[in-house]
N, C-alpha and C positions, 0 to 999 in steps of 0.2 A: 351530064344531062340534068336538066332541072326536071325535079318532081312534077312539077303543072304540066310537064308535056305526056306523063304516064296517061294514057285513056282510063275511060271508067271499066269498061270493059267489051268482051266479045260478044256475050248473051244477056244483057242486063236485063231482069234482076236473076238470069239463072247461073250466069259465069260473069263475075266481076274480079276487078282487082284490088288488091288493100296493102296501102303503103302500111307498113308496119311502123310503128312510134314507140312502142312499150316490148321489151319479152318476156315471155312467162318464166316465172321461178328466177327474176333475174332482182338484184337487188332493189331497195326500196326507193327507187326513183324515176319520177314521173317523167316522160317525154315528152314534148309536142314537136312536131315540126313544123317551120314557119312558114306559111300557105302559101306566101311572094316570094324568099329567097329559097326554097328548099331545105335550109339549115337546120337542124338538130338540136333544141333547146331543153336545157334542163329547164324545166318549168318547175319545180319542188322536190326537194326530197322529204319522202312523206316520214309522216311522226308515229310508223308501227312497223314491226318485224313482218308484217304480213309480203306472200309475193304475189303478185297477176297470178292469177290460174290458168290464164289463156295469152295468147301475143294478141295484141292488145293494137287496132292500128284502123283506118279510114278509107272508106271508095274516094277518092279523087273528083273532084267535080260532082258532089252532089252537096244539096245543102236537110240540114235536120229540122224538125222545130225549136232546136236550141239556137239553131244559126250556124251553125260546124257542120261542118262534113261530116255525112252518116257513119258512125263509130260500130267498130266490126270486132269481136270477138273469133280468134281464129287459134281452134284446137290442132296442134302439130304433134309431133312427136318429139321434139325437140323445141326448144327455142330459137327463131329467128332473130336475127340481125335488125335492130333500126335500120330505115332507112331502104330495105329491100322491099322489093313489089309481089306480091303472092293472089297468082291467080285462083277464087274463092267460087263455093257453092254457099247459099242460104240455107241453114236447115230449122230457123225461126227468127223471132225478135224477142227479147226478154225485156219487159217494160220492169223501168227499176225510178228510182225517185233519189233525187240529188235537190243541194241550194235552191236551183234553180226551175223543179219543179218535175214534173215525169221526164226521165231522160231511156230513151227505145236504144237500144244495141243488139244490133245482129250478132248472131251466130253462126256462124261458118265455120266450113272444114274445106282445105284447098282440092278442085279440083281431082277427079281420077288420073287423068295424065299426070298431075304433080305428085301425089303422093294419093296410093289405092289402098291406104289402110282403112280409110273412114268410108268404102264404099256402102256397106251395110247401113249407113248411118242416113235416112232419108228424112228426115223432122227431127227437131228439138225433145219432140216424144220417145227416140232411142236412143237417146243421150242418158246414159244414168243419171236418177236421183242424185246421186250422191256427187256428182259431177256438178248440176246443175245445184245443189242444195252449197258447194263450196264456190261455187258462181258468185250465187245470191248475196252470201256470207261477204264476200272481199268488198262486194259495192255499195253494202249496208251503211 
């Protein structure tokens, strides 16, 4: 199945889904997936030991003010797979600033049917500091 047929989601904006491109703690190399063919592209492997803090990955059919698809930050327990679809909750946007000028990434944590560990977690506000402050840090 090609990725364009994934919907955005069931409750948008309060259950969406996010193709995953990047995994957390996974080595130093950047993903994209290709918007037309689906495919899986090393787009760089970056110039620091640093890893993603989160799975690192995009709603489907939406567009950003960068012009890409709204890019999702999605806290698991584990690392996902490129390439897999992970039904997501909003818990903020963290406005951070890249080349190209402010660049907005959500925050999310999947779903309670997928995984009930983050139920406690209702806003970007009960996300630890120290969480959000090693966020900050990776996208600097």
């Amino acid at each position: 199945m090609s990725l364009n047929q994934v919907p955005t989601g069931k409750d948008v904006p309060n259950d969406f889904n996010v193709i995953i491109e990047i995994p957390m703690q996974g080595d130093p190399v950047k993903y994209e997936v290709d918007k037309e063919s689906g495919a899986i592209f090393v787009d760089r492997f970056m110039g620091t030991a640093m890893q993603y803090p989160t799975n690192y990955g995009y709603v489907p059919h939406t567009l950003s003010d960068d012009g890409d698809p709204v890019d999702v930050l999605v806290m698991t327990p584990v690392p996902l797979i490129p390439g897999v679809v992970v039904r997501c909750r909003p818990l903020g946007v963290l406005l951070m600033e890249d080349e190209a000028g402010l660049d907005a990434k959500v925050l999310a944590v999947p779903v309670d049917k997928v995984c009930g560990l983050y139920g406690h977690l209702k806003s970007h506000t009960d996300v630890s500091e120290w969480r959000l402050n090693m966020i900050a840090h990776f996208f600097e």
